[in-house]
C-alpha positions as CSV (number, residue, x, y, z in Angstrom):
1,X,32.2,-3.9,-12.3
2,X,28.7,-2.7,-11.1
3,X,25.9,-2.4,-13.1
4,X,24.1,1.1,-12.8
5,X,21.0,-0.7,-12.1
6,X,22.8,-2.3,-9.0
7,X,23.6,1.6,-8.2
8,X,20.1,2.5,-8.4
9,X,18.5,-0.9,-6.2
10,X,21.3,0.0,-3.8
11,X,20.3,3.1,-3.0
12,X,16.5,2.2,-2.5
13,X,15.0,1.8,0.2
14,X,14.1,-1.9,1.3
15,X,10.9,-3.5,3.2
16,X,11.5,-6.0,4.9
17,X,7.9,-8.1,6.1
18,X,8.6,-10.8,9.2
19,X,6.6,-12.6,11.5
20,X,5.3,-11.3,14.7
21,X,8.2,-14.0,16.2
22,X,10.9,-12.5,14.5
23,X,9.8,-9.0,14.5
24,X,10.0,-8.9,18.4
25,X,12.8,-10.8,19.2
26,X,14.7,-8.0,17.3
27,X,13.0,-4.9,19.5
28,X,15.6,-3.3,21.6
29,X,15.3,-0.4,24.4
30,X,17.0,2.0,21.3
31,X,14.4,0.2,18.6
32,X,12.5,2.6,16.6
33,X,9.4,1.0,16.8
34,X,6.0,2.9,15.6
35,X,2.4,1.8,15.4
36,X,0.4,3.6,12.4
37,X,-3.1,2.4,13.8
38,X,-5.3,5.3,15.2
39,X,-4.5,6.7,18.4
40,X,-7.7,4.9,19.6
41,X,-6.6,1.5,18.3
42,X,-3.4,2.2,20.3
43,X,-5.0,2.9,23.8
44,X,-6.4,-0.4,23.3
45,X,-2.8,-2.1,23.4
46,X,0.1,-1.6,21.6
47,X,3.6,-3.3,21.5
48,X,5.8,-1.9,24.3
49,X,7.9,1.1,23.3
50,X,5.9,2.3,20.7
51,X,5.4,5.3,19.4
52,X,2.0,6.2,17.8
53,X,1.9,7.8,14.6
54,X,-1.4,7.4,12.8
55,X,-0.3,6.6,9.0
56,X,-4.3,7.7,8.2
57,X,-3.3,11.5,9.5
58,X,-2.5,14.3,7.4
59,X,0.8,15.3,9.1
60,X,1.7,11.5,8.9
61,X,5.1,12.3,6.6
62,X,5.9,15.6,8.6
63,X,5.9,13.4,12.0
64,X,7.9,10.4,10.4
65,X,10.0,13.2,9.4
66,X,11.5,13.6,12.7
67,X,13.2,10.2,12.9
68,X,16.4,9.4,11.6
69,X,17.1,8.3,8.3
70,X,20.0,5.9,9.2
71,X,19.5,2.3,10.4
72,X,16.4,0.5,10.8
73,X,12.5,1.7,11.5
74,X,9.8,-0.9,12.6
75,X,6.5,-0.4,12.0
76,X,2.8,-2.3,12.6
77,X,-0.4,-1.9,12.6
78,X,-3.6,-3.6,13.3
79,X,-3.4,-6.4,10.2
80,X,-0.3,-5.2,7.6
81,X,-2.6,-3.2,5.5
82,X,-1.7,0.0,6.8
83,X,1.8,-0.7,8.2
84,X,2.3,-1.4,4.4
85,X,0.8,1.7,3.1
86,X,3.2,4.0,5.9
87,X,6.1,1.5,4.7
88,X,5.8,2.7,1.2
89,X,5.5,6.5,2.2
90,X,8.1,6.0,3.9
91,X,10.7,4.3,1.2
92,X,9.5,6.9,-0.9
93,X,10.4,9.2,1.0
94,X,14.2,8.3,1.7
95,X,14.4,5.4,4.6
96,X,16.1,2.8,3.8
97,X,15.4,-0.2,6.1
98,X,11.6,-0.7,7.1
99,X,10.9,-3.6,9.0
100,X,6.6,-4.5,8.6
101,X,5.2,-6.8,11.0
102,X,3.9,-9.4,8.7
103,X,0.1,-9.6,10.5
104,X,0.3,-6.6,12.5
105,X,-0.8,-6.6,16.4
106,X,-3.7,-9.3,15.2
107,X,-0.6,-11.6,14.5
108,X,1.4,-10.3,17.5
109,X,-1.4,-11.1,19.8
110,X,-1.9,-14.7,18.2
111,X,1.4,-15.9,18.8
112,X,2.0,-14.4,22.2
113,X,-1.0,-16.0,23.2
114,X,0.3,-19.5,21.7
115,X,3.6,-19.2,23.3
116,X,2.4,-18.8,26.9
């Protein structure tokens, strides 16, 4: 028989923090894929397919609002710092698999740099 603290983990939402290898082998065309840096930042470069949602904006919950609850979100930023702090609004407020790019785009660039 469950325990209702297994009830109440279960229905938690979970944060899950890979390496830039791992994080991009599982990006897809339908991939939810957003980049909390600064829309600045992002003109710089930005992973392919993603949308920009700057966690440091006021309306930051209201546009991550707009997605889908169900299935998975991945998110980045420019280190982890930030990607961590939009990760956490965003269990809090109901998602239930977030996928943090353990680095951000710093990492990212690193290792695609490395594997060429």
């Amino acid at each position: 028989m469950f325990q209702p603290f297994f009830f109440f983990l279960l229905f938690q939402g979970v944060i899950l923090t890979v390496p830039a290898d791992t994080f991009v082998s599982q990006l897809t065309k339908t991939t939810i894929l957003i980049d909390v840096r600064t829309p600045e930042e992002f003109d710089e470069g930005h992973l392919s397919g993603a949308v920009n949602l700057s966690v440091t904006s006021i309306d930051f919950v209201n546009q991550i609002n707009e997605f889908s609850k169900k299935g998975l979100i991945y998110v980045y930023c420019r280190s982890g710092k930030r990607s961590n702090r939009a990760a956490n609004l965003m269990k809090a407020d109901g998602f239930p698999m977030i996928i943090e790019l353990e680095g951000g785009y710093l990492a990212w660039q690193i290792t695609n740099s490395t594997a060429q």
